[in-house]
PDB file of N, CA, C and O in Angstrom:
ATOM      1  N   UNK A   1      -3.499  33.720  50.551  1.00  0.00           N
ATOM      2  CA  UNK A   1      -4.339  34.698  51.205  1.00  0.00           C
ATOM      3  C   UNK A   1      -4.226  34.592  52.721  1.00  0.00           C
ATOM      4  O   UNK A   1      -4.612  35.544  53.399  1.00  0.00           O
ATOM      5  N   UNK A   2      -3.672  33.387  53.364  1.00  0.00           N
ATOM      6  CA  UNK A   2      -4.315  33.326  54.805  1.00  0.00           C
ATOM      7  C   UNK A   2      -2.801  33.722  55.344  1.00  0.00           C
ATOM      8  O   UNK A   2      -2.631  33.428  56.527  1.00  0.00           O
ATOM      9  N   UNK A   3      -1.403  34.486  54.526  1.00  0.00           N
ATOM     10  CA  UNK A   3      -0.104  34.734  55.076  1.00  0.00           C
ATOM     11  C   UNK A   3      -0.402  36.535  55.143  1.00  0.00           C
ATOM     12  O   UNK A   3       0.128  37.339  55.909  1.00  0.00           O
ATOM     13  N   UNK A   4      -1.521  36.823  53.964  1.00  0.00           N
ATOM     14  CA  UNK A   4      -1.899  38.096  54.123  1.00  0.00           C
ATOM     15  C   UNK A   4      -2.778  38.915  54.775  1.00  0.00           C
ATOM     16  O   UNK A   4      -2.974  40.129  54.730  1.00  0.00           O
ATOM     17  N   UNK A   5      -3.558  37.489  55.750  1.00  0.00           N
ATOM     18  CA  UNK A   5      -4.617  37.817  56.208  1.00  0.00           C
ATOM     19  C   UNK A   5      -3.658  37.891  57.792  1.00  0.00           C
ATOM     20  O   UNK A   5      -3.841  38.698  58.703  1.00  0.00           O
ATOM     21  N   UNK A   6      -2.953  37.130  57.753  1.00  0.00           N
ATOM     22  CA  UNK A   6      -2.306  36.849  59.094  1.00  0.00           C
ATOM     23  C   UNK A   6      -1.433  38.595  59.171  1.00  0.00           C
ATOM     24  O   UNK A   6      -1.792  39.309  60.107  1.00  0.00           O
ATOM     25  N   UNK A   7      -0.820  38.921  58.617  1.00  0.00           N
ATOM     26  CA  UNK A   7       0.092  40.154  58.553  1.00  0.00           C
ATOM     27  C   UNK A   7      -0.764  41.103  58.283  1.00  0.00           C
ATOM     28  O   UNK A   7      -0.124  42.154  58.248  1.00  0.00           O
ATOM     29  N   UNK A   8      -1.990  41.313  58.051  1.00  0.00           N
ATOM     30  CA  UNK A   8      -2.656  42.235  57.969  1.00  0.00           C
ATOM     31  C   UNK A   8      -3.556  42.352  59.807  1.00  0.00           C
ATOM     32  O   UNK A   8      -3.758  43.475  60.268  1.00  0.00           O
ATOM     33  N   UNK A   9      -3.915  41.279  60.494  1.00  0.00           N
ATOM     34  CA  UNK A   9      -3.993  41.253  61.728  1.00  0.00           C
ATOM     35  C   UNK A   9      -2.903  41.790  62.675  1.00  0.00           C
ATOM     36  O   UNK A   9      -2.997  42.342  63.772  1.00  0.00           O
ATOM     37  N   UNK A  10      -1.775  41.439  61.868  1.00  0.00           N
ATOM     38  CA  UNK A  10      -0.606  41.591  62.871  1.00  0.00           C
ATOM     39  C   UNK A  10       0.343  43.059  62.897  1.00  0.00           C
ATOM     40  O   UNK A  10       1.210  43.512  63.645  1.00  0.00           O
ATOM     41  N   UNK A  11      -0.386  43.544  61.559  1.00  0.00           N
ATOM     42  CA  UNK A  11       0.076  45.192  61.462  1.00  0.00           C
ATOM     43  C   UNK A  11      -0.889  45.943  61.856  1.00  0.00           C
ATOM     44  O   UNK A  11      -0.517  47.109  61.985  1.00  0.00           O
ATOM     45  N   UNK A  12      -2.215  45.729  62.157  1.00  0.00           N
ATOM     46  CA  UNK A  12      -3.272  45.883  62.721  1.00  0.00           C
ATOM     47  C   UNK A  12      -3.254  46.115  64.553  1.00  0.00           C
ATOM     48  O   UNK A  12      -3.892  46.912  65.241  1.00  0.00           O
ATOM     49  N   UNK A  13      -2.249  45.062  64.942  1.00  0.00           N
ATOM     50  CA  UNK A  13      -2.616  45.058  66.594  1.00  0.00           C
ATOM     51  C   UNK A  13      -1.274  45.956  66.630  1.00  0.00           C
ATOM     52  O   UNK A  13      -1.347  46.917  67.396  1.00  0.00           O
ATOM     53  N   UNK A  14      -0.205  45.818  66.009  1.00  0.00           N
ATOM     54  CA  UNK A  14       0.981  46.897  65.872  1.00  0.00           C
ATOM     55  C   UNK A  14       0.813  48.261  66.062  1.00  0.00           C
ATOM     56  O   UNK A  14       1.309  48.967  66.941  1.00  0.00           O
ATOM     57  N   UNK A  15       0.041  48.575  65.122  1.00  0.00           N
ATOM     58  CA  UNK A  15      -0.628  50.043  65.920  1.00  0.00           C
ATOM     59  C   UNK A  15      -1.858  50.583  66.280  1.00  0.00           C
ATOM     60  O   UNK A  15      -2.499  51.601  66.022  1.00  0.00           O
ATOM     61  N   UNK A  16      -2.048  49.110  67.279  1.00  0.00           N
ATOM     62  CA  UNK A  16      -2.959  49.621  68.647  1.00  0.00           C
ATOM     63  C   UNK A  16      -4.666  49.385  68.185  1.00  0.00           C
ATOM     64  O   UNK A  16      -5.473  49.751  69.039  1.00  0.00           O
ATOM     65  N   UNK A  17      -5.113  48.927  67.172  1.00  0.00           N
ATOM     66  CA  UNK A  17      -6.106  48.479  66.597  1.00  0.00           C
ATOM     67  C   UNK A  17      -6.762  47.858  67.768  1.00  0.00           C
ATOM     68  O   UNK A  17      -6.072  47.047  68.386  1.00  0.00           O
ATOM     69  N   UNK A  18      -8.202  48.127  68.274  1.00  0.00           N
ATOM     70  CA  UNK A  18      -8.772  46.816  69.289  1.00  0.00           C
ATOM     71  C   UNK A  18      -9.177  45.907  68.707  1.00  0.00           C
ATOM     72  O   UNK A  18      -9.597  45.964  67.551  1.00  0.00           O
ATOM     73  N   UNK A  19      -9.117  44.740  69.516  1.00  0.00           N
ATOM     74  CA  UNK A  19      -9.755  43.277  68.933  1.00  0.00           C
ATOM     75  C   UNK A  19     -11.160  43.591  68.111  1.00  0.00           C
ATOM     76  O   UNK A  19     -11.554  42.845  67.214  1.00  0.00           O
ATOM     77  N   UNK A  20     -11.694  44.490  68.422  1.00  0.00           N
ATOM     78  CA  UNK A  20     -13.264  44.771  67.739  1.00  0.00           C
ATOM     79  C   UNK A  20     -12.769  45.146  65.891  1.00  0.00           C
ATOM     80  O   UNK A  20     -12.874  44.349  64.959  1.00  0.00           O
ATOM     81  N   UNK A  21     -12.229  46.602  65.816  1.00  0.00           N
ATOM     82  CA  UNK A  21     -11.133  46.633  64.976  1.00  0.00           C
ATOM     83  C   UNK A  21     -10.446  45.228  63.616  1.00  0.00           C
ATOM     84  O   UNK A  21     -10.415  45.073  62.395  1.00  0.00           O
ATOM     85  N   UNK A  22     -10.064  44.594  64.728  1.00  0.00           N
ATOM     86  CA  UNK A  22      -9.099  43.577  64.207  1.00  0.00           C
ATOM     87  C   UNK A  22     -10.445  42.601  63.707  1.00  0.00           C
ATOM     88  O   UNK A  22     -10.384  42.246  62.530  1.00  0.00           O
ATOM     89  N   UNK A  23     -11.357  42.251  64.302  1.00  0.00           N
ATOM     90  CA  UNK A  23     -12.059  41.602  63.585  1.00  0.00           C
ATOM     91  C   UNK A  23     -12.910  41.747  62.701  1.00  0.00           C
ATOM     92  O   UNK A  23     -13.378  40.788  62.088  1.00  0.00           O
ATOM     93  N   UNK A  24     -13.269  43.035  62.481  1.00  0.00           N
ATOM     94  CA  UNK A  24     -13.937  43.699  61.495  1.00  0.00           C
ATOM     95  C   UNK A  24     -13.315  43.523  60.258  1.00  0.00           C
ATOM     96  O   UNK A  24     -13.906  43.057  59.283  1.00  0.00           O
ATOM     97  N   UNK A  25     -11.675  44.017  60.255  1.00  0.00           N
ATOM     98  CA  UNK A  25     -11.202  44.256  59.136  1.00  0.00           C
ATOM     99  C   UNK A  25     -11.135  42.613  58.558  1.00  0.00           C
ATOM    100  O   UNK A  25     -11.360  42.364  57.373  1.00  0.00           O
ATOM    101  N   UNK A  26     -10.797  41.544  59.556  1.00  0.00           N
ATOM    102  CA  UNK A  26     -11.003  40.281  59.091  1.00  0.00           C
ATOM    103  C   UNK A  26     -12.218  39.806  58.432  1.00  0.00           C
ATOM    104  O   UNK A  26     -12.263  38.999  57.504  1.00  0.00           O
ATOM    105  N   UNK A  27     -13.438  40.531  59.146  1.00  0.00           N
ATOM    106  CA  UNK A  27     -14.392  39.641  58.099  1.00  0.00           C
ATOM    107  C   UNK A  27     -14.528  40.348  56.684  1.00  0.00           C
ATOM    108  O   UNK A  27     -15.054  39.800  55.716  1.00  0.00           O
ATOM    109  N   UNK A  28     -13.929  41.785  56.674  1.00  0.00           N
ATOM    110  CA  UNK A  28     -14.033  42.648  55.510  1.00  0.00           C
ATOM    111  C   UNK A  28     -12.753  41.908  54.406  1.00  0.00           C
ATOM    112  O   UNK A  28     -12.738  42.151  53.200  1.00  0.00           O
ATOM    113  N   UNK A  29     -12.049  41.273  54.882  1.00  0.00           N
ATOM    114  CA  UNK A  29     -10.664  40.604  54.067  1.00  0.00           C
ATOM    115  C   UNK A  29     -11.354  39.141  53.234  1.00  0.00           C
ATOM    116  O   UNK A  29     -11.470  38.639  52.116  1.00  0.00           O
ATOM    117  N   UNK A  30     -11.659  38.934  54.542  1.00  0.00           N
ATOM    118  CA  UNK A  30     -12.408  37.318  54.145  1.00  0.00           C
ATOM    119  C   UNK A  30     -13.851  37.404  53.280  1.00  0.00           C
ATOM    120  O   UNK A  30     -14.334  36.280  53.139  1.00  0.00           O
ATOM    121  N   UNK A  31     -14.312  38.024  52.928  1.00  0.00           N
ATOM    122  CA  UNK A  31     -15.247  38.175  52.216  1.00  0.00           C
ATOM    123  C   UNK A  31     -15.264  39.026  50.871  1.00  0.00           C
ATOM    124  O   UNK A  31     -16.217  39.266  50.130  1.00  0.00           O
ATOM    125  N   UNK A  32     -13.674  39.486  50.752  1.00  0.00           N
ATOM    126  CA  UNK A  32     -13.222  39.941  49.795  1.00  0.00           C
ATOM    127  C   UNK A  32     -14.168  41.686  49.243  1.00  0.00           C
ATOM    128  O   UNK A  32     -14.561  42.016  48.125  1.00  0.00           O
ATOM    129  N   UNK A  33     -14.218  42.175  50.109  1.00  0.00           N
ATOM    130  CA  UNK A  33     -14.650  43.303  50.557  1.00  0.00           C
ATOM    131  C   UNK A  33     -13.713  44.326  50.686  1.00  0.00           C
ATOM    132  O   UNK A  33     -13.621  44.887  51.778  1.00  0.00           O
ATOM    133  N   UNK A  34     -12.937  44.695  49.671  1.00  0.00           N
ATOM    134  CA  UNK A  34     -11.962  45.327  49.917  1.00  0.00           C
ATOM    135  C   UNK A  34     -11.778  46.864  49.733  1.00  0.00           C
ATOM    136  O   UNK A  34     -10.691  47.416  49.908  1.00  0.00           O
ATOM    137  N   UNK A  35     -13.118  47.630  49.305  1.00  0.00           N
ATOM    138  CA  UNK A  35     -13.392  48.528  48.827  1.00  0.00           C
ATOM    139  C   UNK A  35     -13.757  49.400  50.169  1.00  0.00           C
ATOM    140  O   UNK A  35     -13.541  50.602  50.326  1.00  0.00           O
ATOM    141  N   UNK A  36     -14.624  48.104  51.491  1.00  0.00           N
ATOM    142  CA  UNK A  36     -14.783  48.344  52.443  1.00  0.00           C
ATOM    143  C   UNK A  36     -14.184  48.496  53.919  1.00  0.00           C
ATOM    144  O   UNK A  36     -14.494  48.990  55.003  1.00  0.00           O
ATOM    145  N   UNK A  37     -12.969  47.664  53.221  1.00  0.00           N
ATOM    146  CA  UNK A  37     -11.755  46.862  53.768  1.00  0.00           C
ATOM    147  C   UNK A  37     -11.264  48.495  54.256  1.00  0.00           C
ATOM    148  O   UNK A  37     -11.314  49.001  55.377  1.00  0.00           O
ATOM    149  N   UNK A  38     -10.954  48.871  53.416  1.00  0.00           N
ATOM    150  CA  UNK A  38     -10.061  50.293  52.637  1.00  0.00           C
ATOM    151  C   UNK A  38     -10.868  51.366  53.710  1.00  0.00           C
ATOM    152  O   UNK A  38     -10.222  51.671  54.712  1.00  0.00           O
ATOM    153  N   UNK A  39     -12.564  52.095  53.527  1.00  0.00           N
ATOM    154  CA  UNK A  39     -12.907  52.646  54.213  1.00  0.00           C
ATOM    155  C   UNK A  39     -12.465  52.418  55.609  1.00  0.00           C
ATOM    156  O   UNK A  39     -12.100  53.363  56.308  1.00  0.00           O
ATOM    157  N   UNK A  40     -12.486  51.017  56.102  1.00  0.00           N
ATOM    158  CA  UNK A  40     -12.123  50.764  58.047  1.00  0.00           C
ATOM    159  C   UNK A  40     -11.378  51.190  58.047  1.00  0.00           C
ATOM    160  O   UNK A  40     -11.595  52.168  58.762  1.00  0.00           O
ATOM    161  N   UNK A  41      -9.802  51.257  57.504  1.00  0.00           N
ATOM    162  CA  UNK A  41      -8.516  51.412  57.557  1.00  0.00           C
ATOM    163  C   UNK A  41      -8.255  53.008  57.673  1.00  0.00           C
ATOM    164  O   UNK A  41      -7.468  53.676  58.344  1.00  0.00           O
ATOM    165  N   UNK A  42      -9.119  53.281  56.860  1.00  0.00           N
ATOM    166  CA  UNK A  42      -9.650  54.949  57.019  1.00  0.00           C
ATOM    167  C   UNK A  42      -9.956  55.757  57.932  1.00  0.00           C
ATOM    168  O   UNK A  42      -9.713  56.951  58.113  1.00  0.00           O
ATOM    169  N   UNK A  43     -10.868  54.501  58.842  1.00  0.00           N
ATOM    170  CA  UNK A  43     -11.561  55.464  59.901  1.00  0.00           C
ATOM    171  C   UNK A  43     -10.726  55.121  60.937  1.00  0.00           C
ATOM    172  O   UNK A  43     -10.724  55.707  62.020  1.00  0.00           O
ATOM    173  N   UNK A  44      -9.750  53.847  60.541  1.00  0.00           N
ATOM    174  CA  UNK A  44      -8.415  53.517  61.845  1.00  0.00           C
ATOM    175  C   UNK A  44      -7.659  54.779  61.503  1.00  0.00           C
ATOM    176  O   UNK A  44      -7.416  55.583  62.402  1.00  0.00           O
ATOM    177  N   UNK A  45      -7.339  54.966  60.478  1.00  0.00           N
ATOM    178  CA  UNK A  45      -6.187  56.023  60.711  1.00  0.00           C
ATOM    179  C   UNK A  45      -6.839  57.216  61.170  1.00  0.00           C
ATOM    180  O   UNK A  45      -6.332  57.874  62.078  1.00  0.00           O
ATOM    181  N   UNK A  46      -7.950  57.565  60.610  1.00  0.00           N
ATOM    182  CA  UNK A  46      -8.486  59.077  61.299  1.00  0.00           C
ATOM    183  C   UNK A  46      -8.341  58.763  63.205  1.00  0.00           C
ATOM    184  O   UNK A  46      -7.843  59.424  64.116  1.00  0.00           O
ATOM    185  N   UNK A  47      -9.015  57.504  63.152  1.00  0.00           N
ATOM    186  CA  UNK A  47      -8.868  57.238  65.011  1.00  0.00           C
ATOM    187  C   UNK A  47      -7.458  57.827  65.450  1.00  0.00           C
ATOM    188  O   UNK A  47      -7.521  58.768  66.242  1.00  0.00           O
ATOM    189  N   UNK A  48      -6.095  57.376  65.020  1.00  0.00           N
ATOM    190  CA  UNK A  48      -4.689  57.421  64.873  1.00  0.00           C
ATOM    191  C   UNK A  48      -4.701  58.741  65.377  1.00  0.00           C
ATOM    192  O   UNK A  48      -4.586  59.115  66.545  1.00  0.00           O
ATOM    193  N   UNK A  49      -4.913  59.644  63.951  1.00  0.00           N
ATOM    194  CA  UNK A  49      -4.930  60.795  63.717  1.00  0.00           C
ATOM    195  C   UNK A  49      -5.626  61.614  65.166  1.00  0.00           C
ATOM    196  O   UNK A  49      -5.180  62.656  65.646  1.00  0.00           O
ATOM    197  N   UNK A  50      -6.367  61.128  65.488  1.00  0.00           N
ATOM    198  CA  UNK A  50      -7.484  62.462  66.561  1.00  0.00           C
ATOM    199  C   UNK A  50      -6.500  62.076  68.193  1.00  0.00           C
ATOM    200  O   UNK A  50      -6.456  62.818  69.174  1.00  0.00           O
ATOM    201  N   UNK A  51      -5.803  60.709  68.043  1.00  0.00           N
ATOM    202  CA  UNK A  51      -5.558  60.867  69.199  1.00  0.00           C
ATOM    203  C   UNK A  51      -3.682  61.460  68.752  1.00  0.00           C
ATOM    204  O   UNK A  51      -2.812  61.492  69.622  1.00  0.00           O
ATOM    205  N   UNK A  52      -3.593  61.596  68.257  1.00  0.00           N
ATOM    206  CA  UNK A  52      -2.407  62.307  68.332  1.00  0.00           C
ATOM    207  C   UNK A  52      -2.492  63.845  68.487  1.00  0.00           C
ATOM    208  O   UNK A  52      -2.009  64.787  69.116  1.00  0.00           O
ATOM    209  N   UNK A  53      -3.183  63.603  67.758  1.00  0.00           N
ATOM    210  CA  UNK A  53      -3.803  65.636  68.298  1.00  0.00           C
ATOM    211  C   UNK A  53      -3.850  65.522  69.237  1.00  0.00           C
ATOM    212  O   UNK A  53      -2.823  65.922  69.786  1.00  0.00           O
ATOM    213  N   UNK A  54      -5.015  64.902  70.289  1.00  0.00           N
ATOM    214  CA  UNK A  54      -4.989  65.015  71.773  1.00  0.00           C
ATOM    215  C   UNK A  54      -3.821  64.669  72.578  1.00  0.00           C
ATOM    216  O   UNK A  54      -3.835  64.973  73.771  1.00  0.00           O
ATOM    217  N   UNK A  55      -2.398  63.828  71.872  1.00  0.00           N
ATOM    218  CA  UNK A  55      -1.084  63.878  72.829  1.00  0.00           C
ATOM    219  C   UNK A  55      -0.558  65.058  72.298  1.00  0.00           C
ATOM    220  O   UNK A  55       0.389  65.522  72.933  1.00  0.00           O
ATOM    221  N   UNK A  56      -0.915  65.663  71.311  1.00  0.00           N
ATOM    222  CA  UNK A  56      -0.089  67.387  70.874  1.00  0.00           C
ATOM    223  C   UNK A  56      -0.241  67.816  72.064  1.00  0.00           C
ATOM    224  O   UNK A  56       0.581  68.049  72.950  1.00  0.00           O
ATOM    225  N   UNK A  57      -1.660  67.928  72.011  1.00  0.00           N
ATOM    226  CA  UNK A  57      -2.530  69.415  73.348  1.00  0.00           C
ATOM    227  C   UNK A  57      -2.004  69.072  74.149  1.00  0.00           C
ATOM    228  O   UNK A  57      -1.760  70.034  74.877  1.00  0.00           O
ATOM    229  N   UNK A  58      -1.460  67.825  74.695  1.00  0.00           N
ATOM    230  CA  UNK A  58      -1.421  67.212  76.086  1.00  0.00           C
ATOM    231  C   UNK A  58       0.055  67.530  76.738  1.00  0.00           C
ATOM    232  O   UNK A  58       0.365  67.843  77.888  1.00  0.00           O
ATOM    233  N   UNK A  59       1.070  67.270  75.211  1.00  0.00           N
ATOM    234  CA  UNK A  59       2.442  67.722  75.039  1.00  0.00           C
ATOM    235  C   UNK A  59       1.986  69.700  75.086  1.00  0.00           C
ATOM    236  O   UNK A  59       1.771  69.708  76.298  1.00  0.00           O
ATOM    237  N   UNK A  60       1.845  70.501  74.856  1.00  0.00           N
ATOM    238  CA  UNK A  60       1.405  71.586  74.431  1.00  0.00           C
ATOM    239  C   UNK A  60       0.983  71.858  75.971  1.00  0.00           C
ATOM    240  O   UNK A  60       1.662  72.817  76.337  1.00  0.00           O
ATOM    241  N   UNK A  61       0.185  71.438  76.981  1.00  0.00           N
ATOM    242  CA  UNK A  61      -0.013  71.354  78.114  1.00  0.00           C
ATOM    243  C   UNK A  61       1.345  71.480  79.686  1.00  0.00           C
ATOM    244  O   UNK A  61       1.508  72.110  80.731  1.00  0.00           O
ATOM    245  N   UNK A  62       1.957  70.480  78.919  1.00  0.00           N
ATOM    246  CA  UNK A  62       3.002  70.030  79.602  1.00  0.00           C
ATOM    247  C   UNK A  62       4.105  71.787  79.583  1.00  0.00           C
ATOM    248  O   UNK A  62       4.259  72.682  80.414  1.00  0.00           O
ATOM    249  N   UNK A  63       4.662  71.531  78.109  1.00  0.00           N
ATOM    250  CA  UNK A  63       5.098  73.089  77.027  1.00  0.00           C
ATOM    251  C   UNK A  63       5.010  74.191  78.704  1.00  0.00           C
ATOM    252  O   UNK A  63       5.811  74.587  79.550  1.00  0.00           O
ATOM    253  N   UNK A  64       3.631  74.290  78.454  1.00  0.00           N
ATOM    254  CA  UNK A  64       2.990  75.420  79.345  1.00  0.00           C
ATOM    255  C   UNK A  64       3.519  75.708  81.152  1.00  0.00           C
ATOM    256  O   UNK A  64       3.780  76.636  81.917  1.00  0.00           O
ATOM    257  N   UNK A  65       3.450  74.369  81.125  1.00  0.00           N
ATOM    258  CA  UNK A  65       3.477  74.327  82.917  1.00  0.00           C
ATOM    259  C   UNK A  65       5.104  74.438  83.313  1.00  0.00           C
ATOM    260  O   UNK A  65       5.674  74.701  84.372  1.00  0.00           O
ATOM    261  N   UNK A  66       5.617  74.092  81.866  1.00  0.00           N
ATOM    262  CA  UNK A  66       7.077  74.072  81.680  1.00  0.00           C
ATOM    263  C   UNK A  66       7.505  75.383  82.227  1.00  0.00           C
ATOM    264  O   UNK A  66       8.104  75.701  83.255  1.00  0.00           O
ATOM    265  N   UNK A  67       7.065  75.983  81.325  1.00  0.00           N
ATOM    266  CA  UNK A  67       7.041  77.728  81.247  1.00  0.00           C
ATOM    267  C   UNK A  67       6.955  78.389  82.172  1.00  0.00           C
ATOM    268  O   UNK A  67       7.681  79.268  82.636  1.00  0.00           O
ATOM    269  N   UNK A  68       5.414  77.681  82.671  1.00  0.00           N
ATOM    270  CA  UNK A  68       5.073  78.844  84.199  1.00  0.00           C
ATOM    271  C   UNK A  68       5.856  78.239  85.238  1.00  0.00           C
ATOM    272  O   UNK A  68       6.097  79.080  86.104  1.00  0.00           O
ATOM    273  N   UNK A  69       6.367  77.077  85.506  1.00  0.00           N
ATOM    274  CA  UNK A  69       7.516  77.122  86.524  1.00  0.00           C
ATOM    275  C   UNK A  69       8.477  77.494  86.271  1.00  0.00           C
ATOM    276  O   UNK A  69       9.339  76.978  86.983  1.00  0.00           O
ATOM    277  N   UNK A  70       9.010  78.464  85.287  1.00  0.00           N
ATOM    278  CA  UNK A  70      10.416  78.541  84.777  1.00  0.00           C
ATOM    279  C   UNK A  70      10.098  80.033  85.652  1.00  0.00           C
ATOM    280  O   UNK A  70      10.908  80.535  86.431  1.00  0.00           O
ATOM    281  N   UNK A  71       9.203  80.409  85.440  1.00  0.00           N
ATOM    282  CA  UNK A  71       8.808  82.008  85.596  1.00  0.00           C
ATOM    283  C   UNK A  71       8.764  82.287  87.110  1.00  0.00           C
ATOM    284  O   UNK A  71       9.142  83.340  87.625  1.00  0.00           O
ATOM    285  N   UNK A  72       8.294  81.298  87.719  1.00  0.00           N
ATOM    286  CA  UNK A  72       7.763  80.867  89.294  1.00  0.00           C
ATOM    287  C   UNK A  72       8.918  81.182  90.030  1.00  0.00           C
ATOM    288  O   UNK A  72       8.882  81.905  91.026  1.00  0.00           O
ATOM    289  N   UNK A  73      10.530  80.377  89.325  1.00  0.00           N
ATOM    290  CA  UNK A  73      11.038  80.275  89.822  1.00  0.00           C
ATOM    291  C   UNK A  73      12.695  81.183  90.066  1.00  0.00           C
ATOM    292  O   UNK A  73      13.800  81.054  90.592  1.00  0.00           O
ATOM    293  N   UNK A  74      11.823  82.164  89.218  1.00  0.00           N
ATOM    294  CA  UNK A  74      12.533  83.313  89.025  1.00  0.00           C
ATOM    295  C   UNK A  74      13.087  84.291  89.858  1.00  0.00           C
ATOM    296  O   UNK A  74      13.693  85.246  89.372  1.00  0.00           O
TER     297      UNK A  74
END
């Protein structure tokens, strides 16, 4: 358990998990809480999820300004 607990921390800080994060899901591992384990991991990936939307818009932003200097420079 403590090679799965270790690689589960370490795929955890891999994508960007905070220490708050990382220790949550540890005491949810270590207490064999895994039902709950499962929900965190959930609300990590939705976290994942919302900020990639916000680098879409941000990319999508960029897209734009792309555009209007193309036009500017016409």
């Amino acid at each position: 358990m403590g090679e799965e607990l270790q690689r589960l921390r370490e795929d955890l800080a891999a994508i960007g998990c905070s220490r708050g994060e990382i220790a949550d899901a540890q005491r949810l591992f270590e207490a064999g809480s895994f039902d709950e384990l499962a929900r965190h991991l959930r609300k990590c990936r939705c976290d994942l999820m919302e900020q990639m939307h916000e680098c879409g818009k941000r990319i999508d932003r960029v897209d734009y300004l792309i555009r209007q200097t193309k036009q500017i420079a016409k």
